[in-house]
CHARMM internal coordinates of N, CA and C (Angstrom, degrees):
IC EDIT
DIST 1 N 1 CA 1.4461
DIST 1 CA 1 C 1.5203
ANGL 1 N 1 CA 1 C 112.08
DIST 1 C 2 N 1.3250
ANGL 1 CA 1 C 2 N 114.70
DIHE 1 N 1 CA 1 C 2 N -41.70
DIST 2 N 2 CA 1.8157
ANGL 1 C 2 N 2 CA 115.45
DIHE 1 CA 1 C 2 N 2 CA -164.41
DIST 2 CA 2 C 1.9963
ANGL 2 N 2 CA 2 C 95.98
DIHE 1 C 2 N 2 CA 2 C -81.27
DIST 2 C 3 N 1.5994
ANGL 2 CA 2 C 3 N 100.79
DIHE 2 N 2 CA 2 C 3 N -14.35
DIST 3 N 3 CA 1.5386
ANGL 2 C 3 N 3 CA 92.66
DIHE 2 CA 2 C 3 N 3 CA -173.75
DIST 3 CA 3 C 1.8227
ANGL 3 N 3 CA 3 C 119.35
DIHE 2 C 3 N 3 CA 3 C -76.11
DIST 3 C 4 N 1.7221
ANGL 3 CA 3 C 4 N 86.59
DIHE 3 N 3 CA 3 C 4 N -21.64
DIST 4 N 4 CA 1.3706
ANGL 3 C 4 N 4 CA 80.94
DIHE 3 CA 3 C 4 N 4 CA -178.31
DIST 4 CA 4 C 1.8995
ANGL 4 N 4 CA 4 C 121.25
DIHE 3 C 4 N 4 CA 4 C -91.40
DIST 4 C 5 N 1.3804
ANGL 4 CA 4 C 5 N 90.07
DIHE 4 N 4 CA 4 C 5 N -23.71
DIST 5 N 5 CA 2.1573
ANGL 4 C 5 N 5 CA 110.02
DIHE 4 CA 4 C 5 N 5 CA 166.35
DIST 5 CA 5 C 1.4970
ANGL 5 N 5 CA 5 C 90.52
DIHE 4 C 5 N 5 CA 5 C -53.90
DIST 5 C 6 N 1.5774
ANGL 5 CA 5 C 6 N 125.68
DIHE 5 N 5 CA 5 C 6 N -65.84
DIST 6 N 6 CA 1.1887
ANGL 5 C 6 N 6 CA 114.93
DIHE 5 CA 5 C 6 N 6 CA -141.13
DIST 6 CA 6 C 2.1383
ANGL 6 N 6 CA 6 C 102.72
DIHE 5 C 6 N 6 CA 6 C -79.62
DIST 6 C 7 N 1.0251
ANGL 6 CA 6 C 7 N 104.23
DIHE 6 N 6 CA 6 C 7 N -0.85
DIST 7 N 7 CA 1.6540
ANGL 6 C 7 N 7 CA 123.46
DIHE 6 CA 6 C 7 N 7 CA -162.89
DIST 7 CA 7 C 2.3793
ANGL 7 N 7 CA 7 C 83.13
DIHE 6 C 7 N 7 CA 7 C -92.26
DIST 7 C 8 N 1.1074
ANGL 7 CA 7 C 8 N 107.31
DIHE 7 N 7 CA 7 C 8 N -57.87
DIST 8 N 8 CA 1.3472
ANGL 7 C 8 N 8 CA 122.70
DIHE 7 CA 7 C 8 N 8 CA -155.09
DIST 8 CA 8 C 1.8282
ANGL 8 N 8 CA 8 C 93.26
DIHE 7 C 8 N 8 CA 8 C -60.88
DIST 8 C 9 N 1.6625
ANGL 8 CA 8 C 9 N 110.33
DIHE 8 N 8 CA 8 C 9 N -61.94
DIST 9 N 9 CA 1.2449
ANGL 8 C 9 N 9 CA 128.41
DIHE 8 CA 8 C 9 N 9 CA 149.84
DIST 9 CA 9 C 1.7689
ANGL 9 N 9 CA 9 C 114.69
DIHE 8 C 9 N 9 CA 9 C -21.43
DIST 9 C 10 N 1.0227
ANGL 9 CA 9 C 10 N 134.34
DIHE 9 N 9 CA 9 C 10 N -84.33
DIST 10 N 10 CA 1.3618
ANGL 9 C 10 N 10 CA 127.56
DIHE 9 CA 9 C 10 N 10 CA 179.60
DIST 10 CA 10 C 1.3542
ANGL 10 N 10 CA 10 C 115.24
DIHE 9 C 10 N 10 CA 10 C -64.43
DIST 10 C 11 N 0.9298
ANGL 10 CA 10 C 11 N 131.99
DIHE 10 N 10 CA 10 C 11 N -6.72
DIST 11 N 11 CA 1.7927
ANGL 10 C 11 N 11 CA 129.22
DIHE 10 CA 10 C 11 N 11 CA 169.45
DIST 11 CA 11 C 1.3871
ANGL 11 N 11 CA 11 C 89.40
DIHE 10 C 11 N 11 CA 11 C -64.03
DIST 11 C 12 N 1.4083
ANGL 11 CA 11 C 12 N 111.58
DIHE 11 N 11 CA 11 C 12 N -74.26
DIST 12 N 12 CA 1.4073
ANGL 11 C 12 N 12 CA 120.19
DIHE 11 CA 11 C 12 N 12 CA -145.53
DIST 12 CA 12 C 1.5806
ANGL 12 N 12 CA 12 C 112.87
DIHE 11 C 12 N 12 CA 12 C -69.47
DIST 12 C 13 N 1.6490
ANGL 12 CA 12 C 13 N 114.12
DIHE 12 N 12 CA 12 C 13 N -30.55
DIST 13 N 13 CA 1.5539
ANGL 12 C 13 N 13 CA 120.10
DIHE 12 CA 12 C 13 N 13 CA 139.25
DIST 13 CA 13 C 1.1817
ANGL 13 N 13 CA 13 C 124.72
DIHE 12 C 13 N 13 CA 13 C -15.62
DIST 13 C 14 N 1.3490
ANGL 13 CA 13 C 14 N 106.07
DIHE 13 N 13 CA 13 C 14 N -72.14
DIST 14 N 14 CA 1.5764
ANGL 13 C 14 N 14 CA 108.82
DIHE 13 CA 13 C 14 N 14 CA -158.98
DIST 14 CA 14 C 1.6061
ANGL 14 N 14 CA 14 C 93.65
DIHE 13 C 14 N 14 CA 14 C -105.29
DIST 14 C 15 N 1.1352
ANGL 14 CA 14 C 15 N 130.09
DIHE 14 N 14 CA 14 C 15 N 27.65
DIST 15 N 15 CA 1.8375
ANGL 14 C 15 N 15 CA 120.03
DIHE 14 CA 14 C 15 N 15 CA 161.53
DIST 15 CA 15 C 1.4386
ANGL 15 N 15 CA 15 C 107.27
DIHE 14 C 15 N 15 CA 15 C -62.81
DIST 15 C 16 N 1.1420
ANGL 15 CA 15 C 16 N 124.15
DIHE 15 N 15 CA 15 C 16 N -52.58
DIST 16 N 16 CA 1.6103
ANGL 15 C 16 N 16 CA 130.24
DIHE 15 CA 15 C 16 N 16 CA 172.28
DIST 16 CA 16 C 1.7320
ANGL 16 N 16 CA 16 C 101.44
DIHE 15 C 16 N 16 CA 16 C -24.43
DIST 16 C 17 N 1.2931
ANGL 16 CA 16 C 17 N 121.80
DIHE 16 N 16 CA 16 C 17 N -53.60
DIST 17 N 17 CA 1.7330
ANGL 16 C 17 N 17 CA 141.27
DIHE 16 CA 16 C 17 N 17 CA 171.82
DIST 17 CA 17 C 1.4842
ANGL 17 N 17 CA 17 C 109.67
DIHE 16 C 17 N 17 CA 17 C -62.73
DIST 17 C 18 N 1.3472
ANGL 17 CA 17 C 18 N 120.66
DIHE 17 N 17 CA 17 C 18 N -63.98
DIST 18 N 18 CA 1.2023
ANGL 17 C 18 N 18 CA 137.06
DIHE 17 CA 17 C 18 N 18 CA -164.07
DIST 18 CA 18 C 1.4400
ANGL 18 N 18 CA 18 C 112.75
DIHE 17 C 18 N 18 CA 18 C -69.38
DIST 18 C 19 N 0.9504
ANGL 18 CA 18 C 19 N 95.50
DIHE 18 N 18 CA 18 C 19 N -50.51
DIST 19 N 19 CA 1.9468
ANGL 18 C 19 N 19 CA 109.90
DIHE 18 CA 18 C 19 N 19 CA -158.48
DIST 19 CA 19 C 1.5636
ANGL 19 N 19 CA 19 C 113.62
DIHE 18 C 19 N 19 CA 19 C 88.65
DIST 19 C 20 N 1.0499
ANGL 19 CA 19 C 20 N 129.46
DIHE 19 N 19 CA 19 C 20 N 21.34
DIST 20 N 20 CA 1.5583
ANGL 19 C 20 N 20 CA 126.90
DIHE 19 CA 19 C 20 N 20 CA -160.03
DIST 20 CA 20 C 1.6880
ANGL 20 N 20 CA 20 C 112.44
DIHE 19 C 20 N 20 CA 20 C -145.37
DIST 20 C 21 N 1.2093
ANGL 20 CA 20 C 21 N 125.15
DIHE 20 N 20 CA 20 C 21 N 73.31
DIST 21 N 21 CA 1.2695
ANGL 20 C 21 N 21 CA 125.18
DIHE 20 CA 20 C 21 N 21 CA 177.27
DIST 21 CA 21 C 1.5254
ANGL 21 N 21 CA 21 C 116.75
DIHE 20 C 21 N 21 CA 21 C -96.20
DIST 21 C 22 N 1.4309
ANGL 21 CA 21 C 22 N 115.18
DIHE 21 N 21 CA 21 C 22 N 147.70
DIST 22 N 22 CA 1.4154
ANGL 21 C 22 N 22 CA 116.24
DIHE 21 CA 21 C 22 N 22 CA 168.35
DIST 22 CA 22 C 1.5710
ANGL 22 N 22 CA 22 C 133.11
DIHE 21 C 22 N 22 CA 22 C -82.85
DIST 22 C 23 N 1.0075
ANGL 22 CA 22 C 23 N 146.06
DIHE 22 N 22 CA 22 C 23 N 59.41
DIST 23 N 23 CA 1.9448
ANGL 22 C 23 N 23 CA 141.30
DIHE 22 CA 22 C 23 N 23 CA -143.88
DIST 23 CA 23 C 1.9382
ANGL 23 N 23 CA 23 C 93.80
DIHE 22 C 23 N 23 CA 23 C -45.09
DIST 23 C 24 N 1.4156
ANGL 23 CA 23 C 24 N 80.62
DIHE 23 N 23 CA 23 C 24 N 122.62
DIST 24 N 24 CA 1.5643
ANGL 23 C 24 N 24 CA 103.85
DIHE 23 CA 23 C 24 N 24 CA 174.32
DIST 24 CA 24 C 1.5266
ANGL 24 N 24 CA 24 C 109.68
DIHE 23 C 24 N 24 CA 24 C -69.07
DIST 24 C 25 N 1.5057
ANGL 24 CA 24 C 25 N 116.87
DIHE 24 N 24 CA 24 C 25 N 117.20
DIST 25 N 25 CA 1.3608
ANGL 24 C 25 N 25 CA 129.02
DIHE 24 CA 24 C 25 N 25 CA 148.58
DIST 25 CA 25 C 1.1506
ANGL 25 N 25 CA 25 C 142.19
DIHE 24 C 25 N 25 CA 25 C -135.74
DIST 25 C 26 N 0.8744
ANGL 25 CA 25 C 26 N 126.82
DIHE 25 N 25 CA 25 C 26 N -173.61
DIST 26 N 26 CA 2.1596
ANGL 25 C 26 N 26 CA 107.56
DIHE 25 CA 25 C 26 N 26 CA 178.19
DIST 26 CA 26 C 1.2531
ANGL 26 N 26 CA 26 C 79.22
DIHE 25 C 26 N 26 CA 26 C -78.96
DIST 26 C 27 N 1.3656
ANGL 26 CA 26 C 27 N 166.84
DIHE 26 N 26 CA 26 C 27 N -120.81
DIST 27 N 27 CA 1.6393
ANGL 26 C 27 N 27 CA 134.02
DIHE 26 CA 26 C 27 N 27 CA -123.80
DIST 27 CA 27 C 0.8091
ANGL 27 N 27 CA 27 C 116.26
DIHE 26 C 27 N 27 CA 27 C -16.48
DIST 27 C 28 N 1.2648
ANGL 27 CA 27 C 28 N 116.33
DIHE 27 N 27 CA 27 C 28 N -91.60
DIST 28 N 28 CA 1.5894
ANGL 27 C 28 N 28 CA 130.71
DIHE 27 CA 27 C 28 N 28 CA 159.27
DIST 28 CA 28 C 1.4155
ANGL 28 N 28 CA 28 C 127.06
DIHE 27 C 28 N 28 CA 28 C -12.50
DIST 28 C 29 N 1.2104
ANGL 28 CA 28 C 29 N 138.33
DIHE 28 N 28 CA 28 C 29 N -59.62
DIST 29 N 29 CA 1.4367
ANGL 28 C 29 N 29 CA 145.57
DIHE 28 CA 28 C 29 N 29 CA 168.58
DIST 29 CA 29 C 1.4614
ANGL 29 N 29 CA 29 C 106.99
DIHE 28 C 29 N 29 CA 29 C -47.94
DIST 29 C 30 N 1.5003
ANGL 29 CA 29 C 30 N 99.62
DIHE 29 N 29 CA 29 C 30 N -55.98
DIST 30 N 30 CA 1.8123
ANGL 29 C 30 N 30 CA 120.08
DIHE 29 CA 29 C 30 N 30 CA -156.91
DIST 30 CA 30 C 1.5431
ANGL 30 N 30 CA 30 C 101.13
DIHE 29 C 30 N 30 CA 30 C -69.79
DIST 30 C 31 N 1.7721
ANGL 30 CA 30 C 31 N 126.61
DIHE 30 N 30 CA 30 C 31 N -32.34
DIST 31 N 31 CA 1.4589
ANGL 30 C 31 N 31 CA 143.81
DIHE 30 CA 30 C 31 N 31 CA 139.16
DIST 31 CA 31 C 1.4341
ANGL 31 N 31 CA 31 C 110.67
DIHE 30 C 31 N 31 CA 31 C -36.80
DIST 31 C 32 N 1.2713
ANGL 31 CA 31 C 32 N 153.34
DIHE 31 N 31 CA 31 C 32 N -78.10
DIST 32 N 32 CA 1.2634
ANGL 31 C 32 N 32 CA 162.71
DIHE 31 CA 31 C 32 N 32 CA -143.73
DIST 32 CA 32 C 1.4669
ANGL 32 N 32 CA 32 C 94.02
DIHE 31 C 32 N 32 CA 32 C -72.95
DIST 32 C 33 N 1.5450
ANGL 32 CA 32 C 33 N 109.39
DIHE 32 N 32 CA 32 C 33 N -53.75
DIST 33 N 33 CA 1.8026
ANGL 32 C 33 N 33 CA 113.98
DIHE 32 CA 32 C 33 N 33 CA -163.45
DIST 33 CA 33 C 1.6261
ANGL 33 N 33 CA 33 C 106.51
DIHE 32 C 33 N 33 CA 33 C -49.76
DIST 33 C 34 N 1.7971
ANGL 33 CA 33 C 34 N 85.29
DIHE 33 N 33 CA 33 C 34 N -59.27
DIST 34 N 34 CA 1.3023
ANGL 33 C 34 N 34 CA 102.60
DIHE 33 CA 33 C 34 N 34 CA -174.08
DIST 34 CA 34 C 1.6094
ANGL 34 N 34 CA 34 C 133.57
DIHE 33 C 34 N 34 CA 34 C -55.67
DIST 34 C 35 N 1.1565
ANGL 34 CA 34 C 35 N 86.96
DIHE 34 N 34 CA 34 C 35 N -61.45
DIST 35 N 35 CA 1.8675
ANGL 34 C 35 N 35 CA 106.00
DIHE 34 CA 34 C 35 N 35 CA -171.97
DIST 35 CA 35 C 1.7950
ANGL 35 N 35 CA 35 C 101.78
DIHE 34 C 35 N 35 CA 35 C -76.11
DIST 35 C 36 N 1.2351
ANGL 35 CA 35 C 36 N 112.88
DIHE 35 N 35 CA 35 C 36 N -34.00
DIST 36 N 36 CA 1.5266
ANGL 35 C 36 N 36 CA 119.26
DIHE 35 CA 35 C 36 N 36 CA -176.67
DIST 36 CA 36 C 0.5412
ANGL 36 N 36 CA 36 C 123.62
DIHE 35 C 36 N 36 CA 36 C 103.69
DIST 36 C 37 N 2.0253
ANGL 36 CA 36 C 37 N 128.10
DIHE 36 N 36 CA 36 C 37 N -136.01
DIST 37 N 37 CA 1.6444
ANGL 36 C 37 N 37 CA 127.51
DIHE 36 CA 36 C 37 N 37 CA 156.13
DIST 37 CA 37 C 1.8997
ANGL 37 N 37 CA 37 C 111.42
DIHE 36 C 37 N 37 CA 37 C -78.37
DIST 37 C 38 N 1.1708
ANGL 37 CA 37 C 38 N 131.63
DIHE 37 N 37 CA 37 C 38 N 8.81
DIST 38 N 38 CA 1.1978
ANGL 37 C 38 N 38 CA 139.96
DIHE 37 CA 37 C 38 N 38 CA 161.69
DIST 38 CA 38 C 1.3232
ANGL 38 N 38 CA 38 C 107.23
DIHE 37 C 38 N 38 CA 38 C -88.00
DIST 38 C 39 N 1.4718
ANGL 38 CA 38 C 39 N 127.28
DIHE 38 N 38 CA 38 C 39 N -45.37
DIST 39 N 39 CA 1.3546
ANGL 38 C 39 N 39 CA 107.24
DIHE 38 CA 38 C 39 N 39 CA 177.97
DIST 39 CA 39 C 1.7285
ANGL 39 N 39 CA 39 C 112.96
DIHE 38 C 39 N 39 CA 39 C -85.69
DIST 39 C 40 N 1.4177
ANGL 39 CA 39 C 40 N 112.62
DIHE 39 N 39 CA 39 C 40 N -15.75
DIST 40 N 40 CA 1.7155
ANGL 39 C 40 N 40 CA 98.17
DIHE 39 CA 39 C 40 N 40 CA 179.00
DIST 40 CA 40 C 1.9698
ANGL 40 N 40 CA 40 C 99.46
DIHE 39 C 40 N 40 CA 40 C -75.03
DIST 40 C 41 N 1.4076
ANGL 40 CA 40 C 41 N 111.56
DIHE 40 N 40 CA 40 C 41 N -10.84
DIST 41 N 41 CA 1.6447
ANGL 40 C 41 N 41 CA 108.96
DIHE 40 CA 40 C 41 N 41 CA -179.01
DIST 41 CA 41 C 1.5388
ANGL 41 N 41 CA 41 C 105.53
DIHE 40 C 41 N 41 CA 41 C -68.63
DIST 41 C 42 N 1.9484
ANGL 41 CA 41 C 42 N 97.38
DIHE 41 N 41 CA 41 C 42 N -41.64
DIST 42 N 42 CA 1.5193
ANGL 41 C 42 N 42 CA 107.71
DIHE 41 CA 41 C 42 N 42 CA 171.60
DIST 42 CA 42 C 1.2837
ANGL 42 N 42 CA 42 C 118.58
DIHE 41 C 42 N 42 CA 42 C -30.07
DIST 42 C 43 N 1.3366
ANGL 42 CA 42 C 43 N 120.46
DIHE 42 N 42 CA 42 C 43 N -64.25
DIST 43 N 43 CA 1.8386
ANGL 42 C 43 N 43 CA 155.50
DIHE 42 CA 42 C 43 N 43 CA -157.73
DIST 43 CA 43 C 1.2259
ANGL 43 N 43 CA 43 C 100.66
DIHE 42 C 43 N 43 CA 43 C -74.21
DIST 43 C 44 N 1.7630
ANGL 43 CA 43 C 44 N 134.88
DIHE 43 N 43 CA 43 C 44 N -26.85
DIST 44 N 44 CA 1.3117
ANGL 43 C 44 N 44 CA 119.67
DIHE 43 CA 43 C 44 N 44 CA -164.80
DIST 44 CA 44 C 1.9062
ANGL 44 N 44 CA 44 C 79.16
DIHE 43 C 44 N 44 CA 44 C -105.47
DIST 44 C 45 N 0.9532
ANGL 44 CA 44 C 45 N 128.04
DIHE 44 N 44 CA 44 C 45 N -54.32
DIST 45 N 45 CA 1.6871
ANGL 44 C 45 N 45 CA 144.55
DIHE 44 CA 44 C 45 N 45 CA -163.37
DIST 45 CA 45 C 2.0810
ANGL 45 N 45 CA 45 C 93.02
DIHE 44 C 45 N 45 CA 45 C -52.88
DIST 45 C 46 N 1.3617
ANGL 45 CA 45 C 46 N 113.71
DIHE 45 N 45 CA 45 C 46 N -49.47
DIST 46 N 46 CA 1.9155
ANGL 45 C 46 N 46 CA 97.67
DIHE 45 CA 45 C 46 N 46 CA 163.91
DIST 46 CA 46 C 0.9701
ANGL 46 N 46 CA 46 C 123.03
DIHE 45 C 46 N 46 CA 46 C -102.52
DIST 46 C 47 N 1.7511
ANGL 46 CA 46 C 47 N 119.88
DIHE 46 N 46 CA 46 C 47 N 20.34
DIST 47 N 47 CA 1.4751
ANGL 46 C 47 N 47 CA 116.19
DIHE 46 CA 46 C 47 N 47 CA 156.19
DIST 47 CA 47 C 1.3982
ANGL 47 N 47 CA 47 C 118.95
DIHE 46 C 47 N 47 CA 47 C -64.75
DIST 47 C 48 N 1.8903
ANGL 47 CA 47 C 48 N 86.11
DIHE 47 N 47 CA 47 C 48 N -48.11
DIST 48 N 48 CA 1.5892
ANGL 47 C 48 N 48 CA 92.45
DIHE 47 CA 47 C 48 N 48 CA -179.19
DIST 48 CA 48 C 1.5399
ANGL 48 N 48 CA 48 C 121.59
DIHE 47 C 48 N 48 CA 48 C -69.67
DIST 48 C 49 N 1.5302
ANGL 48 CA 48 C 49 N 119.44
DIHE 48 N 48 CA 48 C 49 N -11.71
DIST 49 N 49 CA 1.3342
ANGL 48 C 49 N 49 CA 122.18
DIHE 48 CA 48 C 49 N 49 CA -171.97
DIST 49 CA 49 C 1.6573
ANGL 49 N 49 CA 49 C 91.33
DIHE 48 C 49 N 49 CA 49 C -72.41
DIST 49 C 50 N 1.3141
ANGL 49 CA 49 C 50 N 114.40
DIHE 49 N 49 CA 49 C 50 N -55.91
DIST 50 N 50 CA 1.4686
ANGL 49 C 50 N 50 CA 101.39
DIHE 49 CA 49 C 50 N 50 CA -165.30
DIST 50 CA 50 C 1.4427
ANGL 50 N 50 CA 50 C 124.73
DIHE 49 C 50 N 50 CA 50 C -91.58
DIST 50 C 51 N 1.1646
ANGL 50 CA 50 C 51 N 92.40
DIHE 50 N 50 CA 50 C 51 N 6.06
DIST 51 N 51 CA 2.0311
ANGL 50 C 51 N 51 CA 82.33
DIHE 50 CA 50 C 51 N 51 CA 167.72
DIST 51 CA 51 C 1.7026
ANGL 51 N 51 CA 51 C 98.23
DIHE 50 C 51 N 51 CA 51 C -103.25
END
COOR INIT
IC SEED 1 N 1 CA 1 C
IC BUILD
């Protein structure tokens, strides 16, 4: 559980670096908790589908 908060957490850290942040919501959160670092891969993998 803390791998995927703390995974969701450093994306959005280092976007300033990256260019690539996720917007925090309970989807999003309730995704990270759950699924882990596979589901925050989820979250960056249909960010990019839809923009």
């Amino acid at each position: 559980m803390g791998a995927g908060a703390g995974t969701l957490c450093a994306v959005n850290l280092l976007s300033g670096i990256t260019g690539v942040a996720v917007p925090l919501s309970v989807l999003s959160v309730l995704t990270a908790v759950v699924g882990g670092v596979p589901g925050v891969t989820l979250l960056l993998f249909l960010n990019l589908l839809i923009k």
